[in-house]
C-alpha positions in Angstrom: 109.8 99.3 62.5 106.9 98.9 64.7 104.0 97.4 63.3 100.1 96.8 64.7 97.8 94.1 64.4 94.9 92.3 66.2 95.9 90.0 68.6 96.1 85.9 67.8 96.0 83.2 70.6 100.0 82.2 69.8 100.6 86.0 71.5 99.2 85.1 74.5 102.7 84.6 76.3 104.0 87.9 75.1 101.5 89.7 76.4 101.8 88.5 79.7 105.1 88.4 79.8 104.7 92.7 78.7 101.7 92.7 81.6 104.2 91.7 84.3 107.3 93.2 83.3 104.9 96.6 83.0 102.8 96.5 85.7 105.5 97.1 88.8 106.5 100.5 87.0 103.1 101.2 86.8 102.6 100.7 90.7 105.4 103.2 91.4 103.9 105.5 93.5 100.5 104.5 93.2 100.3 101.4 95.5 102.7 99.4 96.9 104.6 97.3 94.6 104.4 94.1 96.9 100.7 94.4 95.5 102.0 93.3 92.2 100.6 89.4 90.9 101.3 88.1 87.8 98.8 88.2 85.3 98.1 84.6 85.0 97.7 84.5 88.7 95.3 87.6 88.8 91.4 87.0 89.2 92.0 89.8 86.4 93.3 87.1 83.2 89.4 86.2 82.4 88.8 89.9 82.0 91.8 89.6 79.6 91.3 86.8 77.8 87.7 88.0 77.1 89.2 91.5 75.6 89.4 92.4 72.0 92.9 92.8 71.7 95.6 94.3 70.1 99.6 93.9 69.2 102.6 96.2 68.9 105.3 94.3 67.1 108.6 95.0 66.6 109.4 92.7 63.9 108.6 89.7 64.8 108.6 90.4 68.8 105.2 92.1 70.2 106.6 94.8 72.6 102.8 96.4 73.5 99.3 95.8 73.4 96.1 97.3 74.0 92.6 95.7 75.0 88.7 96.9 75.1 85.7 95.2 76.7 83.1 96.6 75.0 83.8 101.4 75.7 86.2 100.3 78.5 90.0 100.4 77.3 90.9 97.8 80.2 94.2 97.4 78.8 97.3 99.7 78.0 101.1 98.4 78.5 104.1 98.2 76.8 107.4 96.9 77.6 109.6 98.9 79.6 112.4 98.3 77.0 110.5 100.7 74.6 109.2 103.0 76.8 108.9 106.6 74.7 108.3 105.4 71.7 105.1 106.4 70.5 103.5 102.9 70.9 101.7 103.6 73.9 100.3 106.7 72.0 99.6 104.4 69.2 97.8 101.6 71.0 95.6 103.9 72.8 94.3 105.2 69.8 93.8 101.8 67.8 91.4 101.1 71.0 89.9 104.6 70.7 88.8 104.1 67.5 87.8 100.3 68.2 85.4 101.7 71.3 84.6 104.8 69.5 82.9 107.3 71.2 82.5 107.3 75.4 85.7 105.5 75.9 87.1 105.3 79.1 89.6 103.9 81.5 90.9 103.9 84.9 94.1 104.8 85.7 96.3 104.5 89.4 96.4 108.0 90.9 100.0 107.5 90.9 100.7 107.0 87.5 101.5 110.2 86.0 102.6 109.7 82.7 99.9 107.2 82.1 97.4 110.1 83.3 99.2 112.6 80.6 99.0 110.1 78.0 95.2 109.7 78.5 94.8 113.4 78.9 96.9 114.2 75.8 93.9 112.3 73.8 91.0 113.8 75.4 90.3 112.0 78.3 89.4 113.7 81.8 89.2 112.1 85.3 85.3 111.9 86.2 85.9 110.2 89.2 88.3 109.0 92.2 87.8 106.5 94.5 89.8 104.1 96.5 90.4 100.7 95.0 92.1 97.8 96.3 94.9 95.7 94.5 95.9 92.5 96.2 95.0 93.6 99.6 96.8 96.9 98.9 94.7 100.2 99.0 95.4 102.5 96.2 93.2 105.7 94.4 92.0 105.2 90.9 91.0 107.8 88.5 88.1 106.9 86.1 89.1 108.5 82.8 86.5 109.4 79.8 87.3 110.6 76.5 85.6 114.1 75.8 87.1 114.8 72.9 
């Protein structure tokens, strides 16, 4: 059964462990994968560690988690091995309703299924432009929640 809570500083290895075994599926076709760095090796962790944050468990093990900097929901990724399962679904709506209203995101071009998840809850692209990650060039969508 998968349970949800807010994040505690013991979880910090799980969620980068869930970051990096995530985050090359989610350069599929958005940028090129040998653009992927490990969390704790991305200019990116402060923006992390600063997040509110939140935890998908299975049992004991977290499998997901979501995080928010203030309306931005910065963070979204589950492990692979549970992958359509409702938890993304899940997560992204605890940090809707943590943001509340004008939440948004940004989202790889690429990354369909991430895109239809956001759009599923309301959000619409407002903007594309080219990004960069680690030297790589890659489109980003910025996403707001309309609903």
């Amino acid at each position: 059964m998968i349970t949800y809570r807010s994040y505690e500083e013991k979880d910090w290895q799980a969620i980068c462990q869930i970051h990096d075994r995530a985050r090359p599926h989610e350069l599929i076709g958005s940028c090129d994968p040998r653009g992927f760095v490990p969390i704790e090796q991305d200019e990116e962790v402060e923006d992390l560690k600063r997040a509110n944050k939140f935890v998908a468990c299975d049992d004991e093990t977290i499998v997901g988690f979501v995080g928010v900097d203030e309306d931005y929901l910065a963070w979204l990724y589950v492990d692979p091995s549970h992958y359509r399962k409702g938890i993304g679904r899940e997560l992204l709506k605890i940090g809707i309703r943590e943001i509340g209203e004008g939440a948004w995101t940004i989202a790889l071009d690429g990354n369909k299924k991430a895109i239809a998840l956001y759009e599923s809850e309301g959000f619409v692209e407002i903007e594309r432009f080219a990004g960069d990650n680690a030297g790589y060039p890659c489109t980003c969508l910025k996403m707001k929640r309309v609903k």
